[in-house]
DSSP file (Angstrom, degrees, kcal/mol; ACC not computed):
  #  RESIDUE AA STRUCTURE BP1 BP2  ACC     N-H-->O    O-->H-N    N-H-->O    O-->H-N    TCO  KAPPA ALPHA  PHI   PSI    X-CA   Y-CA   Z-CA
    1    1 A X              0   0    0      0, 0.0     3,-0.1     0, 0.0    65,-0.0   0.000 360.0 360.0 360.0 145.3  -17.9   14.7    2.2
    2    2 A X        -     0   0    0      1,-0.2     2,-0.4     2,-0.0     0, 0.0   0.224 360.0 -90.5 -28.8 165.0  -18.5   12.9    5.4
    3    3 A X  S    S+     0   0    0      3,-0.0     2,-1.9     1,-0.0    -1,-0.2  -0.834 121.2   8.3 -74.5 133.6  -21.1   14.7    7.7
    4    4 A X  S    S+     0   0    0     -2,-0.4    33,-0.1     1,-0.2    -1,-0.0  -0.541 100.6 126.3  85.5 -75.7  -18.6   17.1    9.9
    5    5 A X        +     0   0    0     -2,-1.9    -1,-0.2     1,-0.1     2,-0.2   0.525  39.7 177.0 -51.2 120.1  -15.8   16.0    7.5
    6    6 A X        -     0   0    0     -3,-0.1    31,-0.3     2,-0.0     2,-0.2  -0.522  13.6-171.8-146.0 101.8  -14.1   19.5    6.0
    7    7 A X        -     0   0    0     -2,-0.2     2,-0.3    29,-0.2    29,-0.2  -0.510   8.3-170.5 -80.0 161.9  -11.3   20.1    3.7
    8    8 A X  E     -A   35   0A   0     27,-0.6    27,-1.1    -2,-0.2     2,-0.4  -0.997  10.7-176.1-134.9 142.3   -9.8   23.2    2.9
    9    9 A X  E     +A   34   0A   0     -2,-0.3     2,-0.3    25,-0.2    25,-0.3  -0.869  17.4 143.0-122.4  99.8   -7.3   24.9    0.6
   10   10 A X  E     -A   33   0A   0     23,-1.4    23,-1.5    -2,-0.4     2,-0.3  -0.780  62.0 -80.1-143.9-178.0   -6.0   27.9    0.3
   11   11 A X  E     -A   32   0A   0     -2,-0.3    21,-0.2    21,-0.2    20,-0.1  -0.510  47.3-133.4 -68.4 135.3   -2.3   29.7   -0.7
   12   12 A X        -     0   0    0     19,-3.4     2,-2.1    -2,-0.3    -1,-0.1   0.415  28.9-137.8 -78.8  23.5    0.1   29.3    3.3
   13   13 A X        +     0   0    0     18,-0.3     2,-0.2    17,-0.1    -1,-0.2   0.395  66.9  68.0  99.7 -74.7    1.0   32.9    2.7
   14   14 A X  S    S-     0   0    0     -2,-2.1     2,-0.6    14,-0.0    17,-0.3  -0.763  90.3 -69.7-128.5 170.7    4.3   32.2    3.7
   15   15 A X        -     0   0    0     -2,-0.2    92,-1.5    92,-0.1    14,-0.2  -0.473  41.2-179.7 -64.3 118.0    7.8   30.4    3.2
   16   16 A X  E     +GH  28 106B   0     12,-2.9    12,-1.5    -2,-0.6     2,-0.3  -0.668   6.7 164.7 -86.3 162.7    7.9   26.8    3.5
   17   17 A X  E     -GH  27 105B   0     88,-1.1    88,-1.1    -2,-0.2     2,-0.7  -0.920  20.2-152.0-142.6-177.0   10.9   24.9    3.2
   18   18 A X  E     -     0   0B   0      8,-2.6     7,-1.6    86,-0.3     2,-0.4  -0.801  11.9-176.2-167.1 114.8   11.4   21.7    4.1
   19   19 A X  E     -G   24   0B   0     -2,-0.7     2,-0.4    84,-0.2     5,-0.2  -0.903   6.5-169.1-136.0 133.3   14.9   19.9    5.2
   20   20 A X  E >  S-G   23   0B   0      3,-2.3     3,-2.4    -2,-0.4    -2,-0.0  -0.967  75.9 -12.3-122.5 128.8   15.6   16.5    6.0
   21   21 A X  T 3  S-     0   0    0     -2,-0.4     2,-0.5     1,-0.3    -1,-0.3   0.938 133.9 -43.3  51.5  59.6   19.1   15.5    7.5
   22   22 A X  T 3  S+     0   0    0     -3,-0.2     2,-0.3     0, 0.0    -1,-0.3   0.300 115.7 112.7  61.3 -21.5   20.7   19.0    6.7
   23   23 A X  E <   -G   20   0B   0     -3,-2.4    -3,-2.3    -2,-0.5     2,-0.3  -0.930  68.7-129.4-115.2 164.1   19.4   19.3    3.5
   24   24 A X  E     +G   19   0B   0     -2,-0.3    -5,-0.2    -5,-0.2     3,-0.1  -0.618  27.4 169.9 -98.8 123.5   17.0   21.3    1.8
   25   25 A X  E    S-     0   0B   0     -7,-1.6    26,-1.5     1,-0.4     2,-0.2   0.290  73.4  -3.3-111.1  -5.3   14.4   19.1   -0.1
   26   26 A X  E     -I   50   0C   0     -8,-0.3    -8,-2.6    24,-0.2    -1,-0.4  -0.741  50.4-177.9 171.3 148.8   12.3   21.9   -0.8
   27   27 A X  E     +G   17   0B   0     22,-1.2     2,-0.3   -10,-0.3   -10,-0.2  -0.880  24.2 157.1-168.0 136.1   11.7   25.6   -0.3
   28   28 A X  E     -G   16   0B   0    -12,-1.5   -12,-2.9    -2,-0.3     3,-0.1  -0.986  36.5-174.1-157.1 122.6    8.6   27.5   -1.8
   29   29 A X  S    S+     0   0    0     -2,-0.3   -14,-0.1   -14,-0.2   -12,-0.0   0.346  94.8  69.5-121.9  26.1    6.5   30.6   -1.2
   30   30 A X  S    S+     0   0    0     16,-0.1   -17,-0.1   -19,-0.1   -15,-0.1   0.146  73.7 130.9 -79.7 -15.4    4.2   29.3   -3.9
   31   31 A X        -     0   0    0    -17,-0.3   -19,-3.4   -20,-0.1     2,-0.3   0.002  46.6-151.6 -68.5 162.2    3.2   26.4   -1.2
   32   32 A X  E     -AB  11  44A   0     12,-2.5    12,-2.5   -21,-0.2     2,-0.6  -0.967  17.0-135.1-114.4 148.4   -1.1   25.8   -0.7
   33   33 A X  E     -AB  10  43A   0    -23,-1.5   -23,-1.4    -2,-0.3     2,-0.5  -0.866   8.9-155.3 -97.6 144.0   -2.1   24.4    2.9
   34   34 A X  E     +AB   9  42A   0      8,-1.9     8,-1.5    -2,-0.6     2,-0.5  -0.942  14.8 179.1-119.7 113.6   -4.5   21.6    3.0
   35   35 A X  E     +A    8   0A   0    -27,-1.1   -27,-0.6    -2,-0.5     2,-0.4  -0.971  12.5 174.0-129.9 125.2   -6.4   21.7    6.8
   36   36 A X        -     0   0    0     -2,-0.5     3,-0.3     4,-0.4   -29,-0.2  -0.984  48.5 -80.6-130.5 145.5   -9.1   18.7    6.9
   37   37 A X  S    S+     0   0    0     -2,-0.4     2,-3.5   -31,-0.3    -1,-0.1   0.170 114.4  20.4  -7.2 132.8  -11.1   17.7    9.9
   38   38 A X  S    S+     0   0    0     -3,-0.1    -1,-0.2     1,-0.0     2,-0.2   0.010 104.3  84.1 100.9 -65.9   -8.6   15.4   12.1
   39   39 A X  S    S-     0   0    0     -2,-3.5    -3,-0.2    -3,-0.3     3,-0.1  -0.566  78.3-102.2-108.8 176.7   -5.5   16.2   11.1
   40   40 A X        -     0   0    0     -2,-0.2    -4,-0.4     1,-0.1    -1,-0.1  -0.118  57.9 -81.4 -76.0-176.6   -2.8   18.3   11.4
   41   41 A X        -     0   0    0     -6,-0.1     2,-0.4    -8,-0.0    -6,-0.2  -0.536  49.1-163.8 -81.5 144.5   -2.1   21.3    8.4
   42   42 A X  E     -B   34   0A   0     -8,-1.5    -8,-1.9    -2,-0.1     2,-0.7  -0.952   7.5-132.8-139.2 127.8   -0.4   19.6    5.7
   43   43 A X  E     -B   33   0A   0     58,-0.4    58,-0.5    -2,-0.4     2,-0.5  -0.914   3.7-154.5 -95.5 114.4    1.6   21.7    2.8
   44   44 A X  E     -BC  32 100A   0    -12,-2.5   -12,-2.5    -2,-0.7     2,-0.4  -0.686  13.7-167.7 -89.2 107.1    1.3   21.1   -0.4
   45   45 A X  E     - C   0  99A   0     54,-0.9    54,-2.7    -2,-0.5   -14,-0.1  -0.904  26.8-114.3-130.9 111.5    4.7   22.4   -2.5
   46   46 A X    >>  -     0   0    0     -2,-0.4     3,-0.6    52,-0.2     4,-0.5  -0.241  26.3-111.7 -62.0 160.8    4.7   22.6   -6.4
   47   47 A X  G >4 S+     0   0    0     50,-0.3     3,-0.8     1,-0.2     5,-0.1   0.871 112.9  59.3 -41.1 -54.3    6.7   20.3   -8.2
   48   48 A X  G 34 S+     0   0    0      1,-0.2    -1,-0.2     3,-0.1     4,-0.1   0.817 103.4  56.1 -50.2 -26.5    9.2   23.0   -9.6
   49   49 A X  G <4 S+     0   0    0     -3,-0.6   -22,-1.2     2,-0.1     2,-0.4   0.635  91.8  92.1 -77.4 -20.8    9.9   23.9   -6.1
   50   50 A X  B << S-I   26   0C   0     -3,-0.8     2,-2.5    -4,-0.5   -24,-0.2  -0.680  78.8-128.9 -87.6 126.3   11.0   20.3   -5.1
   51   51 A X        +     0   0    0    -26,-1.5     4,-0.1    -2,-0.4    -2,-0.1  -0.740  44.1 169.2 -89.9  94.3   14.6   18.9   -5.2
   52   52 A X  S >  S+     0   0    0     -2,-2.5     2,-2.4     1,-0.2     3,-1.5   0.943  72.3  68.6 -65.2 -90.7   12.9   15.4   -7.5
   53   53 A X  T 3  S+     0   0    0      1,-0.2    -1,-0.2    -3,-0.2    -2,-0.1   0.472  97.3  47.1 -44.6 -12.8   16.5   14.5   -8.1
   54   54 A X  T 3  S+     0   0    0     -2,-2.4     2,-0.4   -29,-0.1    -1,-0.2   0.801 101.4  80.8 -84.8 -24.0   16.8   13.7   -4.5
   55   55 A X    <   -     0   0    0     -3,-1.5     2,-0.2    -4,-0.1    20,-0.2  -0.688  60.2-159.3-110.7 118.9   13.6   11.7   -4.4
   56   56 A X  E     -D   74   0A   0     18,-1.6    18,-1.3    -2,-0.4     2,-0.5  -0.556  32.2-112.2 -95.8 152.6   13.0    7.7   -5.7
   57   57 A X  E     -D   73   0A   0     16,-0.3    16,-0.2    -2,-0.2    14,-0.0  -0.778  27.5-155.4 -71.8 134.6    9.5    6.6   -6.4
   58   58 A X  E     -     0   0A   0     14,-1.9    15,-0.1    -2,-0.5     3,-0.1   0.696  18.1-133.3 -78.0 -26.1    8.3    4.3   -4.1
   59   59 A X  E     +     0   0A   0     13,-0.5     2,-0.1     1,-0.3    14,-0.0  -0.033  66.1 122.9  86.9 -34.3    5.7    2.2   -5.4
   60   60 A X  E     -     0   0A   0     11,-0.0    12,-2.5     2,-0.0    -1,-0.3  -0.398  38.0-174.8 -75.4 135.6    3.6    2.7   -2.2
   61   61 A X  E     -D   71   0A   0     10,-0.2     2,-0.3    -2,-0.1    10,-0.2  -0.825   5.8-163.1-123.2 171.2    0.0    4.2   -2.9
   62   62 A X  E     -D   70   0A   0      8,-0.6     8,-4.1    -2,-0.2     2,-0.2  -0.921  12.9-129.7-171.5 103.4   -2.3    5.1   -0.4
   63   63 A X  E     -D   69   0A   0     -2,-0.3     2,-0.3     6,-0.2     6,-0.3  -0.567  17.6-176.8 -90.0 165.4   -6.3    5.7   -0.6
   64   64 A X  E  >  -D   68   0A   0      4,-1.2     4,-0.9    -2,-0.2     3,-0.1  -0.997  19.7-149.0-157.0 107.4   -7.9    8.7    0.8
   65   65 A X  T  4 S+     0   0    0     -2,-0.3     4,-0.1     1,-0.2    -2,-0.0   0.873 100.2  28.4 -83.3 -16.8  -11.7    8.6    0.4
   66   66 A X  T  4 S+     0   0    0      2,-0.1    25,-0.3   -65,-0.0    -1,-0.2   0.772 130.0  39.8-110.5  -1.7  -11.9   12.5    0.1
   67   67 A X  T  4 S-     0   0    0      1,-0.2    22,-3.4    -3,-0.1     2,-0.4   0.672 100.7-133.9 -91.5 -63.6   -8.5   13.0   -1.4
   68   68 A X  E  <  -D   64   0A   0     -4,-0.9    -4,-1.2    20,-0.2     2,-0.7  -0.935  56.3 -26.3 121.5-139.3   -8.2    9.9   -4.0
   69   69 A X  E     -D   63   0A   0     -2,-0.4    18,-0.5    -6,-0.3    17,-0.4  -0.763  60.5-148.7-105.7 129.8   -5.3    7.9   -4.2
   70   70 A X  E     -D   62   0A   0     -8,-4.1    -8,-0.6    -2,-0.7     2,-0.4  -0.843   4.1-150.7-119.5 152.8   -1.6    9.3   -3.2
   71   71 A X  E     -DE  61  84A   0     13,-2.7    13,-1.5    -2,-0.3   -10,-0.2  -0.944  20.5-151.1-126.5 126.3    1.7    8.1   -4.9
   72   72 A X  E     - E   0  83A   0    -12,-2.5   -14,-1.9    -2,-0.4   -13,-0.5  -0.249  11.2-158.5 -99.1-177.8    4.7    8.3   -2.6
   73   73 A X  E     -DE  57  82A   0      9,-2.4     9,-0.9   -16,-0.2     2,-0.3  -0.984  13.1-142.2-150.1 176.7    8.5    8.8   -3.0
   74   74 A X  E     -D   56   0A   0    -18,-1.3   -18,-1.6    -2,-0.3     5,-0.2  -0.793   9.9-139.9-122.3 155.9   11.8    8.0   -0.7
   75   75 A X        -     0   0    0      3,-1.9     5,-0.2    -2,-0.3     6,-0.1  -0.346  43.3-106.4 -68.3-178.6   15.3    9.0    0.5
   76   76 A X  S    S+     0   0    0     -2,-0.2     3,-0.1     1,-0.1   -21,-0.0   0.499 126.0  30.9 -75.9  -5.9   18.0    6.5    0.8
   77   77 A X  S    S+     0   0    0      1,-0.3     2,-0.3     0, 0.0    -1,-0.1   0.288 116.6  52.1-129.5  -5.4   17.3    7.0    4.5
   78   78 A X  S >  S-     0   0    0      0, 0.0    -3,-1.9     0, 0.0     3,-0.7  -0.749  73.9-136.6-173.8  92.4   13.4    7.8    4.9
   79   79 A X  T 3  S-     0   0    0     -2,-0.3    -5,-0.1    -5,-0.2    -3,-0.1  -0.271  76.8 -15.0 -55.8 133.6   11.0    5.8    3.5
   80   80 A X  T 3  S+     0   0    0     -5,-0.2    -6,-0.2     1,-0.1    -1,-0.2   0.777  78.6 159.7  38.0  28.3    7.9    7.2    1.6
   81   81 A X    <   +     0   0    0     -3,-0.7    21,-0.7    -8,-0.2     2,-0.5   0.884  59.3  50.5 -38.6 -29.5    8.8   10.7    3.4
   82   82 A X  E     -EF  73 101A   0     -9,-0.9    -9,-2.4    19,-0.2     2,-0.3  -0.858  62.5-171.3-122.0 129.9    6.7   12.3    0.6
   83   83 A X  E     -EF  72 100A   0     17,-4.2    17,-2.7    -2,-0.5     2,-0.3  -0.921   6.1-177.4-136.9 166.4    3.4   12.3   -1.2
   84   84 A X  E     -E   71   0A   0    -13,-1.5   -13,-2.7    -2,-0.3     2,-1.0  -0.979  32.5-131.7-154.9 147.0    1.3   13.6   -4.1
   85   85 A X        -     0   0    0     13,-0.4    12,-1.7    10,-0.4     3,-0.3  -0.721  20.9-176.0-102.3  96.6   -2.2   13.3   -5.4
   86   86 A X  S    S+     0   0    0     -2,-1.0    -1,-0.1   -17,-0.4   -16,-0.1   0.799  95.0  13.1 -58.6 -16.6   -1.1   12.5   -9.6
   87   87 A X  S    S+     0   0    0    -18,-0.5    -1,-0.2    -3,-0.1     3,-0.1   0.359  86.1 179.7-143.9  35.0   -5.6   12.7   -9.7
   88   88 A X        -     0   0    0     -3,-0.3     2,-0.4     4,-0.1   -20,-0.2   0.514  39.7 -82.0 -34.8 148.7   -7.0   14.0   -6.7
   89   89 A X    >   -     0   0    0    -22,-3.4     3,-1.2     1,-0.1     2,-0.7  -0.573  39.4-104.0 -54.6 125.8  -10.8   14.3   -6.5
   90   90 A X  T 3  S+     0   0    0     -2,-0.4     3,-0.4     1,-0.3    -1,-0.1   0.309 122.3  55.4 -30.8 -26.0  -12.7   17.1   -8.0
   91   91 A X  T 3  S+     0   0    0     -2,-0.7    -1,-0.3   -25,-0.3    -2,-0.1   0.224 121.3  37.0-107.5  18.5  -13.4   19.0   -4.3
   92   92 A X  S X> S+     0   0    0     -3,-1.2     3,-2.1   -25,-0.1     4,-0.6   0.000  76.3 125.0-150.5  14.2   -9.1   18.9   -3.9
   93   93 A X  G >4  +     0   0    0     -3,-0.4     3,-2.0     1,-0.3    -3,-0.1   0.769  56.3  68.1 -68.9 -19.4   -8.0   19.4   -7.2
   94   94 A X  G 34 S+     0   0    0      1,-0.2    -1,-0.3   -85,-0.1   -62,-0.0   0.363  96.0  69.4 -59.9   2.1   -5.6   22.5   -6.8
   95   95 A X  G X4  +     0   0    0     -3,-2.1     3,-4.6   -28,-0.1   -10,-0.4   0.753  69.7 137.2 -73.4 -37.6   -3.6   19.7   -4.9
   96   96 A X  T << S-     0   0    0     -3,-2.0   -10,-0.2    -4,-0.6     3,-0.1   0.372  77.6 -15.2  -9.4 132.3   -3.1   18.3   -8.0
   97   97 A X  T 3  S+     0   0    0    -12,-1.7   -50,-0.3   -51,-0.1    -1,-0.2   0.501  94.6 139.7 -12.9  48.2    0.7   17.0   -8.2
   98   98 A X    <   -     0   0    0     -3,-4.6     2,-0.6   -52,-0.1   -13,-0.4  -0.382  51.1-121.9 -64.6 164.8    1.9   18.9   -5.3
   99   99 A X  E     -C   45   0A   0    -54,-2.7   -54,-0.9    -2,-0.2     2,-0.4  -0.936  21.3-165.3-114.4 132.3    4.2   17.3   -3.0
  100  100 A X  E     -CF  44  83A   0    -17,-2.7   -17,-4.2    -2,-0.6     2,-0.3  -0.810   4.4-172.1-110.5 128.0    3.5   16.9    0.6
  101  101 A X  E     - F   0  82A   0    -58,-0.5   -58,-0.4    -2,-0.4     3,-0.2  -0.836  32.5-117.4-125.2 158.4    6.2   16.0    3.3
  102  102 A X  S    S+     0   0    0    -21,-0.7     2,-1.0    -2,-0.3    -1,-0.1   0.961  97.0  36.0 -59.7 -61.3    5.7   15.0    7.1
  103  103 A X        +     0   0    0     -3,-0.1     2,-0.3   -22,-0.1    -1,-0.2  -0.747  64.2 163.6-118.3 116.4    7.6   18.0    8.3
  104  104 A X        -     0   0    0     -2,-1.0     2,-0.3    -3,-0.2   -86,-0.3  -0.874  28.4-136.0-115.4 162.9    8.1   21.5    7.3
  105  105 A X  E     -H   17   0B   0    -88,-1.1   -88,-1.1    -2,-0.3     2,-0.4  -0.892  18.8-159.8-140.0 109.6    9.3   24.5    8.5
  106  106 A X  E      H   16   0B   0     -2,-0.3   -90,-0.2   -90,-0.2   -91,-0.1  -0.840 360.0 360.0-123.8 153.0    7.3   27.8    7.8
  107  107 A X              0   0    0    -92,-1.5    -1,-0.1    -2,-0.4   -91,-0.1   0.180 360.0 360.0-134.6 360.0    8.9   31.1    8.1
C-alpha cells in the first residue's frame, strides 16, 4: 500500500439491495463493504445474491493498483453499471468475485 493509502473490509451488517430503473438487480444481507482512502464505501454483493441473468459482460477491464484488475458487466440501458475483482490482490481477497454496483440502498 501507498503511504496513507488504507483499504478495509469487513461484513455491512445490514441489507443492501440494489435497483436500477424499478428493478431489483440485487438484494443481500451477506454483502462486505470495502472503505479505501478517497472514495466513497463501496458494497461488495456475492454472486448468488445477484440477478446475472439481467447482466451482459462488457468487455471493459479496469486496473486498480491495490485492488488488481476489475471485469465489468451492462444493462441494455447502463453501461458497465457493475464490477467484480475475478483475482483481486492478496490484501482484498474476500472481494473475490463479488459484485459491486454505483448505487445501493442499505436498510
Amino acid at each position: 500500500m501507498t503511504t496513507g493509502h488504507r483499504i478495509t473490509i469487513e461484513p455491512s451488517g445490514g441489507h443492501v439491495r440494489v435497483v436500477h430503473g424499478g428493478q431489483v438487480l440485487a438484494e443481500s444481507d451477506r454483502s462486505l463493504v470495502l472503505r479505501e482512502t478517497g472514495c466513497p464505501e463501496r458494497y461488495y454483493i456475492p454472486p448468488e445474491d445477484v440477478r446475472l441473468d439481467l447482466l451482459t459482460p462488457s468487455g471493459s477491464q479496469t486496473y486498480c493498483p491495490f485492488k488488481g484488475t476489475a471485469s465489468y458487466w451492462s444493462l441494455p440501458d447502463a453501461t458497465d453499471l457493475v464490477w467484480a475483482y475475478p483475482d483481486p490482490k492478496p490484501d482484498v481477497a474476500e472481494i473475490k468475485d463479488h459484485l459491486c454496483f454505483y448505487e445501493v440502498e442499505v436498510f
